[in-house]
C-alpha positions in Angstrom: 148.2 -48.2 54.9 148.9 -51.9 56.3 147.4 -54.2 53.4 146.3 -56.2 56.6 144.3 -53.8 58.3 142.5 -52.9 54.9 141.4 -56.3 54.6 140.3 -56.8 58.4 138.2 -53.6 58.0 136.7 -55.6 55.1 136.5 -58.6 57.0 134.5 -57.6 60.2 132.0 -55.4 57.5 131.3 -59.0 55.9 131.2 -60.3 59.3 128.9 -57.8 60.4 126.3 -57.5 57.3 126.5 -61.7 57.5 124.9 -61.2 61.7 122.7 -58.6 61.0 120.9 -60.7 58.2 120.8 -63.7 60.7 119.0 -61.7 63.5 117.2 -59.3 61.9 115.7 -61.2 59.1 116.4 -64.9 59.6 115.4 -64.6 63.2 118.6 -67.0 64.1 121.5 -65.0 65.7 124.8 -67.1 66.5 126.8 -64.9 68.5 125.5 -63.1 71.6 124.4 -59.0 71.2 127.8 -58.4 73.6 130.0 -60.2 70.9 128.3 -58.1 68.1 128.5 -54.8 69.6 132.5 -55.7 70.6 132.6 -56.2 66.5 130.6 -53.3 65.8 132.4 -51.4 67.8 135.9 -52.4 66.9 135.2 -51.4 63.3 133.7 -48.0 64.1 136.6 -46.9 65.9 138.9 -48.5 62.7 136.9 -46.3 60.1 137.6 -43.3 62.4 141.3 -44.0 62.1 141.2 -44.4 58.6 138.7 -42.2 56.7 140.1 -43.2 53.2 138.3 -46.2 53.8 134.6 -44.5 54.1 132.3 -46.2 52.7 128.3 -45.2 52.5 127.0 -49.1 52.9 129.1 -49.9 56.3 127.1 -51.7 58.6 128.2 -48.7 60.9 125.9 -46.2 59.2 123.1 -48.2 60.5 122.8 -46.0 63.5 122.5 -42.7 61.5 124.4 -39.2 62.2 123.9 -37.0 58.9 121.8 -34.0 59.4 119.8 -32.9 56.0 118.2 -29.8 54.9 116.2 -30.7 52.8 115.2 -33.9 50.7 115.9 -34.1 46.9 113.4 -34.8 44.6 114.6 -37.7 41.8 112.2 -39.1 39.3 111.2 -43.2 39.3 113.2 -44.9 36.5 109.7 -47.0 36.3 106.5 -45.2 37.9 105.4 -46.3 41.4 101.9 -46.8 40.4 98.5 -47.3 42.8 96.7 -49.7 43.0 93.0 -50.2 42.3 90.7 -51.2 45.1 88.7 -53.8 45.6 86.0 -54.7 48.4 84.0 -57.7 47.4 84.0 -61.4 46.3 82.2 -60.5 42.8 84.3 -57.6 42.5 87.3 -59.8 42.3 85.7 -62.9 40.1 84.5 -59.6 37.5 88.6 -58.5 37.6 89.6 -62.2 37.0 87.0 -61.8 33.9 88.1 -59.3 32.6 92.0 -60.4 32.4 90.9 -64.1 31.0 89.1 -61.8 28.1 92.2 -59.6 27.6 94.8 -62.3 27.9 92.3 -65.3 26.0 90.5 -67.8 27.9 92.6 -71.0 27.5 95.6 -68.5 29.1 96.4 -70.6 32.0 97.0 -67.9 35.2 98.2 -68.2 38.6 98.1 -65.6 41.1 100.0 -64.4 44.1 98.3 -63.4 47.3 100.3 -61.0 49.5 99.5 -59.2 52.6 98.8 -55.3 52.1 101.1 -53.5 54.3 99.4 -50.5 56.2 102.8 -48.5 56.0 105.0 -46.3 53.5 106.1 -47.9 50.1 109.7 -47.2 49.6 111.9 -47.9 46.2 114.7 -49.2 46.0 118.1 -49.5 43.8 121.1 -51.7 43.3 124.0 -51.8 41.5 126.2 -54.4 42.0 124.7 -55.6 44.8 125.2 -52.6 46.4 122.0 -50.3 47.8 122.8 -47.2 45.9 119.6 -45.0 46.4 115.9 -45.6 48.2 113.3 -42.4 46.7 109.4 -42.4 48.6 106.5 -43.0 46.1 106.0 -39.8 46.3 103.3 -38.7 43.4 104.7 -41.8 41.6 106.6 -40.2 38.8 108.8 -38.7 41.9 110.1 -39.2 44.6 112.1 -37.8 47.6 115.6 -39.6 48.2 116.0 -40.5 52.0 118.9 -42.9 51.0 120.9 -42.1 53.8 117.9 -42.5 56.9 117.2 -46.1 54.9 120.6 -47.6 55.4 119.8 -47.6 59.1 116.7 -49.9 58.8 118.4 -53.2 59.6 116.3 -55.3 57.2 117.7 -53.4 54.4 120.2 -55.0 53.1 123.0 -52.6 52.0 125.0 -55.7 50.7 124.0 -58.6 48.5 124.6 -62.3 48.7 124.3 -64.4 45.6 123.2 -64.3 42.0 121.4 -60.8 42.1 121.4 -58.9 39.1 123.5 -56.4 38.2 121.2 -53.7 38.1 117.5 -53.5 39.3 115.0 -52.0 41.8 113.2 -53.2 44.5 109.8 -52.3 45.9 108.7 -52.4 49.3 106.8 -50.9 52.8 108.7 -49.4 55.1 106.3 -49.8 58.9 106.6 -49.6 62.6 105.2 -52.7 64.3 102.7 -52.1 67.1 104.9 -52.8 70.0 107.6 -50.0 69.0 104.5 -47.2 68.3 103.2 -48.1 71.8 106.9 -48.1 73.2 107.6 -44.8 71.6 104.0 -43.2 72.5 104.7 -44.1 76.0 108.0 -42.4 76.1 106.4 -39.3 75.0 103.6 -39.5 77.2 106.8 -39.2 80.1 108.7 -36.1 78.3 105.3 -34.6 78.2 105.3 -34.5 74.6 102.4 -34.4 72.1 101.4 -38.2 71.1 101.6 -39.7 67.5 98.1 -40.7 65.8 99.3 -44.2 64.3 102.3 -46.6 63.2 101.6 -45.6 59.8 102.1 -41.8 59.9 104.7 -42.4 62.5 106.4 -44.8 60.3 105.7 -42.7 57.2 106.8 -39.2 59.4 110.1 -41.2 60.5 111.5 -41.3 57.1 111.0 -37.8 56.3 113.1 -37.0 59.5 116.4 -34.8 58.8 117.8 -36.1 61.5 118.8 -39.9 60.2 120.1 -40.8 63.8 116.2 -40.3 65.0 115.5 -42.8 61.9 117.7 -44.9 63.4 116.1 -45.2 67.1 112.6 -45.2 65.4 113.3 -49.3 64.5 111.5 -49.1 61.4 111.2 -52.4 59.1 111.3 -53.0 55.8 109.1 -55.8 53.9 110.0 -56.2 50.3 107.3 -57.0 47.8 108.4 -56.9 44.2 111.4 -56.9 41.9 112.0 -54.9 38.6 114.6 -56.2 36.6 115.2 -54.9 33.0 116.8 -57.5 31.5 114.1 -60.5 32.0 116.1 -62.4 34.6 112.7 -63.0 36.8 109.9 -64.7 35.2 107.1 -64.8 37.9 106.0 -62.4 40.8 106.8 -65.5 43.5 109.8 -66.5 42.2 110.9 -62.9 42.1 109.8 -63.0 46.2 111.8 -66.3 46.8 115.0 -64.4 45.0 114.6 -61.7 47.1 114.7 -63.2 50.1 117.7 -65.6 48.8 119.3 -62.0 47.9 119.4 -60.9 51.6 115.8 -58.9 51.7 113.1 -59.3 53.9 110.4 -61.2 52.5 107.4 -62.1 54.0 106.5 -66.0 54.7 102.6 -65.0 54.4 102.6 -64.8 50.5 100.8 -67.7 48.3 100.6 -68.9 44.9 96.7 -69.3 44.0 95.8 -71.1 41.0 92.0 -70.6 41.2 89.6 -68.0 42.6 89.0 -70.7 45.7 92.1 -70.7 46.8 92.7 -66.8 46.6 89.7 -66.1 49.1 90.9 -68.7 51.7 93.9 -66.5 51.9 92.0 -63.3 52.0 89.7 -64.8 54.5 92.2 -65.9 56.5 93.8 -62.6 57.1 90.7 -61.1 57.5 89.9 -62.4 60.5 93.5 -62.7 61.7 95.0 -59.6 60.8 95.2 -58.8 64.0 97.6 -61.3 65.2 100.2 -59.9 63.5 102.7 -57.5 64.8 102.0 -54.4 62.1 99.1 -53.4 60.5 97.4 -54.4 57.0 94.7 -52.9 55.4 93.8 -55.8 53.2 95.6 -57.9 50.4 97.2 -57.6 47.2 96.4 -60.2 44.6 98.8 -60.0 41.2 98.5 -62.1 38.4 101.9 -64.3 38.8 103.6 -64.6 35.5 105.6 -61.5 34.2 105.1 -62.0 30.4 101.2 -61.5 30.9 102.0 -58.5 33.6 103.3 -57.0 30.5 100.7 -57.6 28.1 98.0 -56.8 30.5 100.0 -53.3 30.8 98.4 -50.9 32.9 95.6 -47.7 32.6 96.5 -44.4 33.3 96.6 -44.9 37.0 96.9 -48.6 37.9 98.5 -51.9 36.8 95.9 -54.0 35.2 97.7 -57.0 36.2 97.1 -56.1 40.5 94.4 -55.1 42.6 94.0 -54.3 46.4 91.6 -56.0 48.1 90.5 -53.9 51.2 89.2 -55.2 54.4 86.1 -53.3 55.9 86.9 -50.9 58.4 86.4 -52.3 62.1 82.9 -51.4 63.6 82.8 -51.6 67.7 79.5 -50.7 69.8 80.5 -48.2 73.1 79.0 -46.3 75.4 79.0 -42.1 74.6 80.1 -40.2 77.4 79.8 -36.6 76.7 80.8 -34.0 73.5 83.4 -31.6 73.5 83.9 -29.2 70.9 86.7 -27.8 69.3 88.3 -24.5 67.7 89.8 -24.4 64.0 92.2 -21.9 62.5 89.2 -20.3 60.8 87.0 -20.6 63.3 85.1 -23.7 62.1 83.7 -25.3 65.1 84.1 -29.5 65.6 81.9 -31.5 67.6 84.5 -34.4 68.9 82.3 -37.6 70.7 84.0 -38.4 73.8 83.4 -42.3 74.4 83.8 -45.3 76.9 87.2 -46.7 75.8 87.0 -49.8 73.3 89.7 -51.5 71.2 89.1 -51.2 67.6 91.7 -52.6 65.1 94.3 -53.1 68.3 94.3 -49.6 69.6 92.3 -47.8 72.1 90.0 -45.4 71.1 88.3 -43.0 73.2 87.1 -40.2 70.6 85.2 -40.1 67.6 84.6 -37.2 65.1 81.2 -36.1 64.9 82.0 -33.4 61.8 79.1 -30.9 62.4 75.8 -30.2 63.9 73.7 -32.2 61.3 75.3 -35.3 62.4 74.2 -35.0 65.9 70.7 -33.9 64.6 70.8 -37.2 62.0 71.2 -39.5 65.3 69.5 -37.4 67.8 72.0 -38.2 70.1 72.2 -38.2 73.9 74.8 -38.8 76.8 74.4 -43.0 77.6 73.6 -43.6 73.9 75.5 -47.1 72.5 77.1 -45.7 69.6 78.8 -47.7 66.3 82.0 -46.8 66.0 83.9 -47.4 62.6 88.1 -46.7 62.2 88.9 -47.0 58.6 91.9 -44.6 57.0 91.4 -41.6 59.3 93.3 -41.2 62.0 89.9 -39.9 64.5 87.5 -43.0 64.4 83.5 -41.5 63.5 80.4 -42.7 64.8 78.2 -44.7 61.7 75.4 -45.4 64.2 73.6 -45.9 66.8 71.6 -49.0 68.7 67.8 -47.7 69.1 67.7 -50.2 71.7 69.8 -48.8 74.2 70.2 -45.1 74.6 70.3 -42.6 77.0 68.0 -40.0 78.9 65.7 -38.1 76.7 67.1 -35.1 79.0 70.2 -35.7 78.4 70.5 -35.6 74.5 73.0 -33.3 72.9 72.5 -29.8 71.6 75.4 -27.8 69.7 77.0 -24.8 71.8 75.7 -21.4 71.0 79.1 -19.7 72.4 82.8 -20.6 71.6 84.5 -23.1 73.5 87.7 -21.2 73.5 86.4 -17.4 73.9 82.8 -17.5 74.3 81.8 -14.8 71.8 78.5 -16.1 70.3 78.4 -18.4 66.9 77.4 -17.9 63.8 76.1 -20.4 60.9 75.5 -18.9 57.5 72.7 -20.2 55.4 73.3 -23.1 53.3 76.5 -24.1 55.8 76.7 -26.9 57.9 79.1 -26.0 60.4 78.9 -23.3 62.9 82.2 -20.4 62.9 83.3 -18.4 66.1 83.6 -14.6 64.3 86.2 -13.2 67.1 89.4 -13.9 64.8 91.8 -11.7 66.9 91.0 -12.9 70.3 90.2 -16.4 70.2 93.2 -18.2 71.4 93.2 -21.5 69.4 92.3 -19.7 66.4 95.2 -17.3 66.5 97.4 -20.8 67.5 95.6 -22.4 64.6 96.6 -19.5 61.9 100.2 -18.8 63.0 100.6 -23.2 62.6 98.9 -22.9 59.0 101.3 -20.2 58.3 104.4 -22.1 58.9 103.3 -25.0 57.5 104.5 -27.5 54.7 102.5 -26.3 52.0 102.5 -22.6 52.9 105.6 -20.8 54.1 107.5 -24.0 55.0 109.2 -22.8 57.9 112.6 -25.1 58.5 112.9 -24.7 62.6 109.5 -24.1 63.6 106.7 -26.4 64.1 103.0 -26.5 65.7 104.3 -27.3 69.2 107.0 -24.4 68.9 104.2 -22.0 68.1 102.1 -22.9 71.2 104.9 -22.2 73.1 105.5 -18.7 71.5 102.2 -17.9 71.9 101.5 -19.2 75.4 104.8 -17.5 76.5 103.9 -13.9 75.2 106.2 -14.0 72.7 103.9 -13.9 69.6 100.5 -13.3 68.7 100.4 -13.3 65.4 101.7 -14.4 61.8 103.8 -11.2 61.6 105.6 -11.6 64.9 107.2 -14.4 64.0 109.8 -12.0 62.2 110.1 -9.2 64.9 111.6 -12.8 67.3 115.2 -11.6 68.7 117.5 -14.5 70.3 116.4 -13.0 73.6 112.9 -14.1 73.4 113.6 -17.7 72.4 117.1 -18.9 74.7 115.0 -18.9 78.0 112.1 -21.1 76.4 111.9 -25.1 77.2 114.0 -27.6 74.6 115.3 -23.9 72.7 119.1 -24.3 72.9 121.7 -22.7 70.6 121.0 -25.0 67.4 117.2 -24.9 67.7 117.1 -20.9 67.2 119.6 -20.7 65.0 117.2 -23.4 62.7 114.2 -20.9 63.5 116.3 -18.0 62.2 117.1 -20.0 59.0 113.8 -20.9 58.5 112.3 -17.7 58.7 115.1 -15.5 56.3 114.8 -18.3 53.6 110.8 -18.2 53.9 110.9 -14.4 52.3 111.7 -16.0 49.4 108.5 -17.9 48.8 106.5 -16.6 46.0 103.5 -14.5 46.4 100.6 -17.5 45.8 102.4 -19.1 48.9 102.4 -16.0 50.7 98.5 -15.5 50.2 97.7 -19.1 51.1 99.8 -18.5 54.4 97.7 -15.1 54.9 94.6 -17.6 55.8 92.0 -16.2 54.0 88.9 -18.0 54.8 88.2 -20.9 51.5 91.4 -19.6 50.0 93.4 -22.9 49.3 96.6 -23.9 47.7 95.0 -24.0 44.2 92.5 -20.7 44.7 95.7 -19.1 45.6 97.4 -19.9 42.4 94.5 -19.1 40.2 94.7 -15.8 42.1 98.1 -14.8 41.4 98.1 -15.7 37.9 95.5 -13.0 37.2 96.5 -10.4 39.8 100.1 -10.2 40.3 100.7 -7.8 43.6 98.7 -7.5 46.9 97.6 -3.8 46.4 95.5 -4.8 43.0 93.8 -7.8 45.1 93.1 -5.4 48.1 91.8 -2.9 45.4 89.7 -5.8 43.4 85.7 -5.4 43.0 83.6 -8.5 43.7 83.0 -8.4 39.6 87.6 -8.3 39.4 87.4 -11.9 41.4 84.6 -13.7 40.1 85.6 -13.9 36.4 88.8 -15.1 37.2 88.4 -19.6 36.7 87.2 -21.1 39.7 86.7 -17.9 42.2 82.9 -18.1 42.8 80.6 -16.0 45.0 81.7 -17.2 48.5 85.5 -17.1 48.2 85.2 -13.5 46.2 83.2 -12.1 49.3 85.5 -14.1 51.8 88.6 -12.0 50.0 86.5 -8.4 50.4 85.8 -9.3 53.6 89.3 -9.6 54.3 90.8 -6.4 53.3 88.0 -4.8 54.7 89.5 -5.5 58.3 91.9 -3.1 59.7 94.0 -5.4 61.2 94.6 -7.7 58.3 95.7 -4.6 56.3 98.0 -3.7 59.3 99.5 -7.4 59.1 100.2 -7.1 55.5 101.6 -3.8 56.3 104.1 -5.7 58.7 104.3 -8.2 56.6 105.6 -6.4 53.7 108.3 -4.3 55.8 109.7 -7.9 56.9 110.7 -8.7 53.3 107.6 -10.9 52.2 106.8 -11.2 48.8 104.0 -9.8 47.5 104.0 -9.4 43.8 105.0 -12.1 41.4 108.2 -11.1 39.7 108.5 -9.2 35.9 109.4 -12.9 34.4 106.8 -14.5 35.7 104.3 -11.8 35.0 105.2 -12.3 31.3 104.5 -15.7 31.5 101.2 -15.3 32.6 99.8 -15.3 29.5 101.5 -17.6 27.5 98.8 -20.7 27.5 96.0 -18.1 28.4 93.9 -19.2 25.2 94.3 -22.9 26.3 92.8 -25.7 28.0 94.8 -28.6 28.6 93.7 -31.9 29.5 96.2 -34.3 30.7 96.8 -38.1 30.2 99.0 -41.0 31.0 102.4 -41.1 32.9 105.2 -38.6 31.9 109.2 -38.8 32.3 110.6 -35.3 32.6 108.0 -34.0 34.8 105.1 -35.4 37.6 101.6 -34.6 36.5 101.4 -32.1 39.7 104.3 -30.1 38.0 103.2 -29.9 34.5 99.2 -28.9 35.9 101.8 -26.3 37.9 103.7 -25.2 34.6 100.5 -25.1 33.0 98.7 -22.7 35.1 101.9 -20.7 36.2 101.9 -19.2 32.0 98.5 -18.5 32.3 96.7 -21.8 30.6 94.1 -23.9 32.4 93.7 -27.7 33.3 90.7 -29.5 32.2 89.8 -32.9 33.7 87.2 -33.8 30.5 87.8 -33.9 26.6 85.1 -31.0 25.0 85.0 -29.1 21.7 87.2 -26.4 23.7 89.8 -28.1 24.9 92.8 -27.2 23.1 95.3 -29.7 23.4 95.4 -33.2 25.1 99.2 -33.5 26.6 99.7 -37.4 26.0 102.2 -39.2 28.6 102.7 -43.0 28.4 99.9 -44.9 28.5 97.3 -42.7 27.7 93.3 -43.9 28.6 92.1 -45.2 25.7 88.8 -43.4 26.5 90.4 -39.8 25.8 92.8 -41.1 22.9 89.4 -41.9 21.3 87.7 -39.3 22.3 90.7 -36.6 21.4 90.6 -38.3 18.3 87.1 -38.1 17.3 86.7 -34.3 18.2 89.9 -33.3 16.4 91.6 -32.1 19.3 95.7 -31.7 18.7 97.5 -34.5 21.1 100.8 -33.3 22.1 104.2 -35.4 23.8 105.6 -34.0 26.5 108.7 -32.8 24.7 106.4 -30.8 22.1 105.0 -29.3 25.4 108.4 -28.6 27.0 109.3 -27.0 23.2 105.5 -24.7 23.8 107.1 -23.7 27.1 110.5 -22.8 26.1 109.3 -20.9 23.1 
C-alpha cells in the first residue's frame, strides 16, 4: 500500500474525531455539516478499499452496522455499586455526621454536588487512550458488553487527547434528551407502532438493541461522572471531572465543589426547582465526599459507597380532573382498574392515565366521575392517584363501582377471600389473557424467544395463526410471509428463536407454563425437588408444601393446574415439540449436594455475581438465607462483608467461607 494513503486515512480519522468533539461536546463546530460529511464520507469509502486498515474506533463506526446475537456477560474489574438514598435535609446533615466521626472531626472535607442522571449507567475502559470495552451495570459485579452500539454515541470519545492514563475506567449515564423521545414517539405514532413509556427505558432499551445501526439513529448521549484510576494519578472527585472533560469526555458544567452543608443545599435546591429546564431528566443529586484518600478509608458496606449518597427529589404531585375508569385484562386474569384523567403535565410529560391497582383503592377514596384527583409520577412508568380534594368532587351518582363481568369476555369475576384483586376464570377464551400468556411465554426471563416479541404475538393471534403457547411450534413459513413487517430475515429469526428455545431447562419451561403465583424463583425451588413434569402432575398437596417456600396457595394453584384437561393437552404438545421437561441425570445428582445447608451470603465477590452463586446454591440442592441463626451453616464471605453478620457469624460459631473454598465445595 501507498505509505501516503496510509497516513491520509490516519489523517482525516484525526481530523474527524478532532470535529466531532467540537460539535458534539464543545458545542463549537468550525466547519459546516456538508464539509464534514464530504470528510466522512471520503474516508468511508477509503476503509472499503483498504480493509487491512480496519480499525474498531474509526469515527466511521459511529453510525453502526453489526448485527449481534446475543450480549456477553464480562465481570466489573471494580464493582458498579448503588447508591444509598436520601430524601431530607436532616438525613443528609446525620450522613455528614457520621463521616466526620469515621474520618475524625478536625478532617477537613469538601464535597462535590452532581446532578443525578435519570438514565442508564454505563462503564467504561481505556487503554492507551483508546475505548476498548463499555459493559452495563448490570447486577454490579457483571455486566453485558454493548462495546460495539457505544462507539456510535458521539460523545464517547473513542480517541483520547492529552495526558490520560494509560489504563483506567470511566463511569457514566448513557440518556435520551426529551426532544429526541418526543421526536421518536412521534414517528411511531405515524408507522402505527406501539409508543415507548419514557427516555429512560428507551434510552436504557436502545443499548440493549442487537441491531447497533438502530443505536446509532436513537442519538443517545453520554455524561461522564467519575474516573477510576489504579495507579493514584487523580486525587479528588472534581479534578478527576475537569480531567475528563480535558481527555475528550463529556462532562457536565452543573457539578460544584461544596465545602459546607450550606452550600450543598443551594445546589440541591436549585435543581429542584429547575430540573425541569434541562433537556433530560434527573431524579435528584449525588453528593460525594471530594478527596479520594478519604473515599478510600471511608470504604464502602455491602451494597453502597460510604463515601456517596443520592439525594432524591419527591415525586411530582399535579391536581386533575377524573374522567372515567377502564379496566384491564392480565395474563392470569388479574383484573386492573386504570383512571382515565383530564390531561396534565407532570415532570414534562403528558399524562392522561393513572393506575388505580385494585378495588380497595377505589373503595379507600370513594371515588366518582368529576372528582379532582392528586396525581403523583415517581419511578413507575403509569402515574397513580395519592389523593383526592374533598372539596371538589363529582356526582354522588356518578361514583365508581368495580365491574362484575370481564372487560374482554364478559364471563363473570371472581375474588377469593383474603385477595384484593378480582380474576376473570375463562382462561381459554378470554382474548387478552390468551395474548397475555403466549407474551409471558416468550419472554426474557422465561423461554427467551430471539425473533418474536409482544407485538409479533398479537399479530399471530389476531391473524388466526396461534392461540396458544404450543402453536408457536406447529408455525410453517406459510403462515408468517403474508403477515405485515414479516419479510425473509424476520421469520428466519422466529425460526431460530424457537429451535434454540427447546433447549431451555425445565425450571424455565414451568415458569413459561404460567402457572398462576408460580414465579422465576418458585419454579426453581420446584425443579430442584421434583425433577420431570409427570412426578409434579402426580404430586399430593402434602408432595408441594414441604418443599421451602411452596405454601398453601401456590400448592393448590399447581393441582388446580393439572387438573384441567387442556393444560395437560398443552404439555402433551408441548413435549412432542421437543421441550424439556425433566432436569438432566447431572443435574439431578447435584441436587443434593448442599441439601443439609443454609447459606447466607455477604459482601461483593470476583468470580461470580451474587444472583449466580444464590443460583449455584440452590441448583445442588442447598438453600439461601437472608439472616444469621443457629442453623445456618455457612456464611459465604465476599469483599467487604457487613460488619453486622461478620460479628454475628462470629459470635454464633458459624463457619465463614471465601468464595474459592465455595467454588472448591462445588467442584468436589
Amino acid at each position: 500500500m501507498n505509505e501516503d494513503i496510509k497516513r491520509y486515512i490516519f489523517k482525516l480519522r484525526k481530523e474527524i474525531h478532532y470535529h466531532n468533539h467540537l460539535y458534539y461536546i464543545k458545542d463549537s463546530p468550525v466547519i459546516s455539516d456538508y464539509e464534514f460529511d464530504q470528510k466522512l464520507k471520503n474516508l468511508n469509502s477509503l476503509e472499503l478499499k483498504y480493509p487491512e486498515l480496519n480499525d474498531p474506533n474509526s469515527p466511521t463506526k459511529r453510525v453502526g452496522g453489526g448485527v449481534l446475537k446475543s450480549f456477553e456477560a464480562k465481570n466489573h474489574k471494580h464493582p458498579m455499586y448503588s447508591l444509598q438514598n436520601t430524601y431530607s435535609r436532616q438525613e443528609v446533615e446525620n450522613w455528614i455526621i457520621k463521616i466526620k466521626k469515621i474520618l475524625g472531626d478536625k478532617v477537613p472535607i469538601s464535597f462535590t454536588c452532581e446532578l443525578k442522571y435519570d438514565g442508564a449507567s454505563i462503564s467504561l475502559t481505556y487503554e492507551n487512550g483508546v475505548l476498548i470495552k463499555a459493559l452495563t451495570r448490570g447486577d454490579g459485579i457483571q455486566g453485558d458488553d454493548i462495546t460495539n452500539n457505544v462507539r456510535t454515541i458521539k460523545t464517547v470519545p473513542l480517541i483520547l487527547d492529552g495526558d490520560y492514563p494509560n489504563f483506567f475506567e470511566i463511569r457514566g449515564e448513557i440518556l435520551m434528551t426529551k426532544r429526541v423521545f418526543k421526536d421518536l414517539n412521534e414517528k411511531r405514532k405515524l408507522n402505527k407502532l406501539p409508543l415507548f413509556k419514557n427516555p429512560r427505558n428507551t434510552a436504557s432499551g436502545s443499548l440493549k438493541t442487537q441491531d447497533s445501526k438502530i443505536v446509532a439513529n436513537r442519538k443517545l448521549i453520554c455524561y461522564s461522572y467519575s474516573v477510576i484510576c489504579e495507579n493514584r494519578e487523580i486525587n479528588s472527585q472534581f479534578e478527576g471531572l475537569e480531567k475528563a472533560k480535558s481527555w475528550g469526555f463529556n462532562v457536565s458544567g452543573k457539578s460544584i465543589l461544596a465545602k459546607d452543608v450550606d452550600s450543598i443545599f443551594v445546589f440541591l435546591d436549585y435543581w429542584n426547582n429547575h430540573r425541569y429546564d434541562l433537556p433530560y431528566e434527573i431524579d435528584g443529586a449525588v453528593i460525594k465526599v471530594n478527596n479520594i484518600n478519604l473515599q478510600n478509608k471511608l470504604g464502602f458496606t455491602s451494597k453502597f459507597p460510604r463515601w456517596a449518597i443520592a439525594y432524591k427529589y419527591n415525586a411530582e404531585q399535579t391536581m386533575t380532573k377524573l374522567k372515567s375508569v377502564t379496566f384491564q385484562v392480565g395474563r392470569t386474569g388479574a383484573i386492573t382498574p386504570v383512571a382515565e384523567l383530564e390531561p396534565v403535565v407532570i415532570s414534562g410529560t403528558l399524562v392522561k392515565r393513572a393506575s388505580l391497582h385494585n378495588s380497595d383503592q377505589i373503595e379507600k377514596f370513594g371515588l366518582r366521575v368529576g372528582d379532582l384527583v392528586k396525581v403523583e409520577k415517581g419511578g413507575e412508568i403509569i402515574p397513580k392517584i395519592v389523593g383526592i380534594d374533598e372539596l371538589i368532587r363529582g356526582n354522588k351518582s356518578s361514583k365508581i363501582s368495580f365491574i362484575e363481568k370481564c372487560p374482554d369476555c364478559d364471563s363473570l369475576l371472581s375474588r377469593e377471600d383474603g385477595e384484593a384483586i378480582h380474576y376473570c376464570l375463562n382462561i381459554d377464551g378470554c382474548k387478552q389473557q390468551i395474548i397475555g400468556l403466549i407474551q409471558h411465554f416468550i419472554s426474557r426471563n422465561a423461554m427467551d424467544i430471539r425473533g418474536l416479541g409482544s407485538e409479533t404475538i398479537t399479530m399471530l393471534y389476531e391473524n388466526g395463526k396461534i392461540n396458544s403457547i404450543a402453536d408457536l411450534y406447529d408455525l410453517k413459513t406459510s403462515d408468517l410471509i403474508r403477515l405485515d413487517r414479516m419479510g425473509e430475515k424476520s421469520i428466519k429469526n422466529i425460526f431460530e428463536g424457537l429451535k434454540e428455545s427447546k433447549t431451555k431447562p425445565f425450571n424455565k419451561v414451568l415458569f413459561g407454563l404460567g402457572i398462576r403465583y408460580v414465579g422465576d424463583t418458585v419454579a426453581k425451588k420446584i425443579t430442584n425437588s421434583i425433577h420431570n413434569i409427570d412426578e409434579l402432575q402426580d404430586s399430593t398437596f402434602e408432595d408441594l408444601v414441604i418443599i421451602d417456600e411452596i405454601g398453601e396457595r401456590i400448592a393448590k394453584s399447581i393441582i388446580s393446574y393439572f387438573k384441567n384437561f387442556k393444560n395437560l393437552n398443552l404439555i402433551k404438545r408441548l413435549k412432542k415439540s421437543g421441550l424439556t421437561f425433566s432436569s438432566s441425570f447431572n443435574e439431578n445428582i447435584n441436587k443434593t449436594k448442599f441439601s443439609e445447608f443454609k447459606f447466607v451470603i455477604s459482601g461483593v465477590f470476583n468470580a461470580y455475581s451474587r444472583n449466580k452463586i444464590k443460583e449455584l446454591i440452590t441448583e445442588n440442592g442447598g438453600q439461601v438465607v437472608s439472616s444469621i441463626s443457629k442453623k445456618t451453616s455457612f456464611v459465604l464471605a465476599g469483599e467487604n462483608m457487613g460488619p453486622s453478620k461478620l460479628k454475628k457469624a462470629t459470635d454464633l460459631d458459624i463457619s465463614i467461607i471465601s468464595e474459592n473454598q465455595f467454588i472448591k465445595m462445588l467442584n468436589d
